[in-house]
N, C-alpha and C positions, 0 to 999 in steps of 0.2 A: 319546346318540343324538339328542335333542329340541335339542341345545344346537347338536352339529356343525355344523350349518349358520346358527347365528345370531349376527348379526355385531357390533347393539347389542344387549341385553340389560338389561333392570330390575328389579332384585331387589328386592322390599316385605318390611322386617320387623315382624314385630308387639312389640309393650312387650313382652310374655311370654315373649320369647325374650333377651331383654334383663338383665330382671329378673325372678327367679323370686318367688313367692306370699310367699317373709321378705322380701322385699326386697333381697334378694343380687343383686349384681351377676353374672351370671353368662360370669366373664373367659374362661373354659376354650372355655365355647362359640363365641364371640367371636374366639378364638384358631382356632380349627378355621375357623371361617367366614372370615376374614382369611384363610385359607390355600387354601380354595378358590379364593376371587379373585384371589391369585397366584397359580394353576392356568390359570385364564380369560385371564388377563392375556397370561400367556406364550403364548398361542394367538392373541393377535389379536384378543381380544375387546372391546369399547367395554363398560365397565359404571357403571351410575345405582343408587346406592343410594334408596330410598324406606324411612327410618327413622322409626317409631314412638319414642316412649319419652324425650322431654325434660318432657312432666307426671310421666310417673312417678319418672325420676331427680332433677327438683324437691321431690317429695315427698321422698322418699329423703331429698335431701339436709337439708330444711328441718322433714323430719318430719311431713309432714301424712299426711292420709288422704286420698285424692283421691274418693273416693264424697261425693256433692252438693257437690262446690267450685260457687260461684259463677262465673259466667265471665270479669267481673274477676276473679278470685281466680286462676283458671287462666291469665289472660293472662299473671297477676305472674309464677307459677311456671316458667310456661312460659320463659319468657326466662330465670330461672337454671338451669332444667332444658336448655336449648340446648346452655348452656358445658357443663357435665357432658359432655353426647351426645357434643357434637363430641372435648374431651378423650379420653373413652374411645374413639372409635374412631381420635382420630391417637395416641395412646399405642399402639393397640395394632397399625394398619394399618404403622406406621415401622416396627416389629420388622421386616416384611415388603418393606421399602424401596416403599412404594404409598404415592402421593400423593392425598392428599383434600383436594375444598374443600365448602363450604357451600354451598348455593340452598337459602331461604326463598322459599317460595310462596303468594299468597292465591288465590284461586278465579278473579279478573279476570285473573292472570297466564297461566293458559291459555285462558282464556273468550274474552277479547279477541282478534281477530286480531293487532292490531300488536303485543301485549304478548306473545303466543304466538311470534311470529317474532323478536321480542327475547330471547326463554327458550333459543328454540332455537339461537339463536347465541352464545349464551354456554355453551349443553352441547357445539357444536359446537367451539369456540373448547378448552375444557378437553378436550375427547377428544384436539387437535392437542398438548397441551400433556402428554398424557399423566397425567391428573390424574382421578382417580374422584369425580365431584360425591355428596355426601350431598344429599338433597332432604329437606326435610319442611315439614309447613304453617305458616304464619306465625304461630303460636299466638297471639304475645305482642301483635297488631294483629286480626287477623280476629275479625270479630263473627259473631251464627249466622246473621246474613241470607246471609253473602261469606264460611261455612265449605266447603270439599270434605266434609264431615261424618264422614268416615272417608280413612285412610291407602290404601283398598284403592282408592278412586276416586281420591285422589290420582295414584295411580302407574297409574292406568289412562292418566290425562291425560299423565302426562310420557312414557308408553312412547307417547300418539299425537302431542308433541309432537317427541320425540325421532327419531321415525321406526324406534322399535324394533322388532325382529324379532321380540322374546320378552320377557313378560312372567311374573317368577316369585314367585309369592305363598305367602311361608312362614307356614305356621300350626301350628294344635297340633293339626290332623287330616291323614292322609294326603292326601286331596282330597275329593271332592265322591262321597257315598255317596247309597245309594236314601231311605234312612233318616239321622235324628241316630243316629253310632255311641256317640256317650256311652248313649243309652237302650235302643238297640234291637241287641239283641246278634246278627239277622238282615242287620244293615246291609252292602249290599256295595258296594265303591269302585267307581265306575264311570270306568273308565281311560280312555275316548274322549271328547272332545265334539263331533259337527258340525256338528249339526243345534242352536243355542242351544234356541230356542223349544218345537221338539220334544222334545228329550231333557232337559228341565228345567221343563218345565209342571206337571208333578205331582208337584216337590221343594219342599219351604217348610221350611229346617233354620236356626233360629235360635240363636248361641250368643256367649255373651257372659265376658270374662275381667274381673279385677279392673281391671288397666289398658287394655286391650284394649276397643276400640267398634267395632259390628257383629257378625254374625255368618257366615254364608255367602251368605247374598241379597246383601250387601254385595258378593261376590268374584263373586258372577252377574252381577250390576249392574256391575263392573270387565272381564268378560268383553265383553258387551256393547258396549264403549266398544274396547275392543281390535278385536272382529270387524269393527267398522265402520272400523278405520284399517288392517286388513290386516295384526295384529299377532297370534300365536301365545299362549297364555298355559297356565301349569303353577300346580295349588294341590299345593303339597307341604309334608310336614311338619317344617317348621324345627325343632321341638326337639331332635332327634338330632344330634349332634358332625360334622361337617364333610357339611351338610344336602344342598348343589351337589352333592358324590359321590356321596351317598345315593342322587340323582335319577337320575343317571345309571348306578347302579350297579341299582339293588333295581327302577328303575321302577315304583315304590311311587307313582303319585303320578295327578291329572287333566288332563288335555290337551284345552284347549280349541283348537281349529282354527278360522283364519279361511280364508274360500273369496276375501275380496277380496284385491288386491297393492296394494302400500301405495301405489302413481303412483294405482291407482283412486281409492282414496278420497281420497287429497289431492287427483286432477282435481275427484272429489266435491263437494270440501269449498269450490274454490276458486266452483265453477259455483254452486253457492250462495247466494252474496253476491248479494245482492236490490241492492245501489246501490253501484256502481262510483263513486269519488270522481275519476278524471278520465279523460283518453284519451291516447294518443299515437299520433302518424301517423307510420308508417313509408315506406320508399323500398320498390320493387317487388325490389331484391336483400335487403333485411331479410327482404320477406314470403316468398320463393323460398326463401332460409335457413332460417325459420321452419317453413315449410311439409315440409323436408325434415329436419325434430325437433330444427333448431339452437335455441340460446339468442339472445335478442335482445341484441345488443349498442351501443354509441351511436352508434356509427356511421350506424347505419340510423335513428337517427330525426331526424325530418326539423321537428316541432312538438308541442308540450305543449300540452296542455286541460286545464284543472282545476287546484284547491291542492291538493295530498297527502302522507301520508306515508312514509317507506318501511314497505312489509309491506303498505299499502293495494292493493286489489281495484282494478284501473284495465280500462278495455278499450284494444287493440290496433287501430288502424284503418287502412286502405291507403291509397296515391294519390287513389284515387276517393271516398275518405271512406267505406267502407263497412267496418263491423266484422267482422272474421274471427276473435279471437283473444279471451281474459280471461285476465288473471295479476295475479299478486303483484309490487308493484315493489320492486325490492333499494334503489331512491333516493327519496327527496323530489322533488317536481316542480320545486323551486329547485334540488337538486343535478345534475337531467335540463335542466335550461335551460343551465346550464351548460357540461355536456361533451355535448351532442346533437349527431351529425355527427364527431366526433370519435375518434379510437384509442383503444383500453381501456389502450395501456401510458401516454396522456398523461394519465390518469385523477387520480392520485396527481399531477402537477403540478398542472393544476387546482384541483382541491380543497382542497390542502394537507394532505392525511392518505390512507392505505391504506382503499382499499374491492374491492368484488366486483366485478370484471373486468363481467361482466351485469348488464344492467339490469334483464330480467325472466328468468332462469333456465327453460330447455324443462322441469323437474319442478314450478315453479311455472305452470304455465300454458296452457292448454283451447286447441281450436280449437273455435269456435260449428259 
């Protein structure tokens, strides 16, 4: 029911569901969960893996104890703990005939505008290709200044880079209870969220696994980051055998509800930007276009202000010089100097390479 209508989808897993308390690998689960996603797949569904569990399959492999690693120490592990991850899930996602790739992430990679709009075209770029990105943090480079500090904020970021519908956070508790249910045998799930602030002010449940970092303030904190991008989010309890059914099946689990739509908060996010790096002047049938919720195309622009990059913050201005519009530019101010005035299908001679038809896209861009 929570799923039906969600189109991208970002499933977060934790080490612990990964690798259980000996160190087992735990393939069976693995298997079930592979099997869900060919479920999702066959329906249409765009899916982002956010996977824990390359310090602890370094360990694993290398034999350490991962309690007080150094952070060098973890960097090293980290990067042979990667090859493991990735292995175990294309050994196991191929049974399934499901293609996976990799995206390593540091914290600048979504932080950053330009570097966030680079992220999101290469998730966009593999959903066309039919290919399920594995996401996890850049272990083997990130220092703790430029860490996401946890997996659950990771995937908060990539379900607001993504543009995701629904954000699903498998843990080793059903969701988000009144109480810790490890302690307090009174604890009851509480299956709504709408209200963040209100119905979570007087929850502080802290819980922490061998490999696993954070506890549930973490996945509040992950809530948070979703509500403001107009993205849906479920904490449910991955350790059960084919977890996706589970959710859908027992409704076992917490639903957190955003009240924003995702154009809000990326008009949000765009209106924001305190310094616009340059302008372009459009012709009065641009701004008529524009006006009537079209995408800008080169045709309509008539002069370039400013150096820029593509994904940079630029404002939109008219005949009269007078600012109407802000957006995100899909070009560089050298590649808009170029083809300004011109047809989107001469784009590609131009340039000498394939780009986006628009120059500033109507989902990337405000009217003042």
């Amino acid at each position: 029911m929570h799923l039906k209508n969600s189109r991208i989808i970002v499933i977060k897993i934790g080490s612990s569901l990964l690798v259980d308390e000996k160190r087992g690998i735990r393939k069976k689960w693995l298997n079930s969960f592979a099997k869900d996603i060919k479920k999702l797949k066959s329906k249409n569904k765009k899916i982002v893996i956010v996977s824990s569990g390359a310090i602890a399959l370094g360990c694993k492999k290398m034999n350490y104890n991962k309690v007080n690693l150094k952070l060098d120490e973890s960097q090293a592990i980290a990067s042979v703990g990667q090859i493991e991850l990735m292995n175990l899930f294309s050994q196991t996602f191929s049974k399934f005939k499901l293609n996976i790739s990799q995206i390593l992430l540091t914290l600048d990679d979504t932080e950053e505008r330009r570097r966030s709009i680079n992220a999101k075209r290469t998730f966009e770029n593999l959903f066309q290709l039919n290919y399920i990105p594995i996401v996890n943090e850049n272990d083997t480079i990130a220092t703790s200044e430029i860490k996401y500090g946890d997996n659950d904020r990771l995937a908060s970021r990539v379900a607001q880079i993504t543009d995701a519908d629904m954000l699903i956070l498998l843990s080793d508790v059903d969701g988000l209870f009144t109480k810790n249910p490890k302690i307090f045998k009174d604890a009851k799930l509480i299956k709504k969220v709408d209200d963040l602030i209100r119905d979570t002010k007087d929850i502080n449940i802290k819980g922490r696994t061998e490999y696993g970092s954070g506890g549930m303030n973490t996945k509040i904190e992950a809530a948070k980051i979703c509500n403001l991008a107009g993205c849906n989010m479920i904490i449910a309890n991955g350790l059960h055998l084919n977890p996706i059914s589970q959710i859908e099946k027992n409704d076992k689990c917490t639903l957190f509800t955003s009240k924003t739509t995702k154009l809000q908060a990326r008009k949000k996010w765009i209106l924001s930007s305190i310094s616009p790096k340059g302008e372009l002047k459009i012709d009065d049938g641009a701004k008529k276009a524009l006006l009537n919720g079209k995408s800008l195309l080169a045709a309509g622009i008539k002069s370039v202000l400013g150096k820029f990059h593509k994904g940079d913050h630029i404002k939109i201005i008219d005949n009269k010089g007078k600012e109407f519009a802000r957006g995100l530019s899909s070009f560089s101010s050298e590649e808009i100097n170029k083809i300004m005035g011109c047809h989107s299908n001469k784009i590609k001679e131009i340039l000498g390479y394939v780009s986006k038809s628009e120059v500033v896209h109507k989902d990337d861009m405000v009217e003042i």
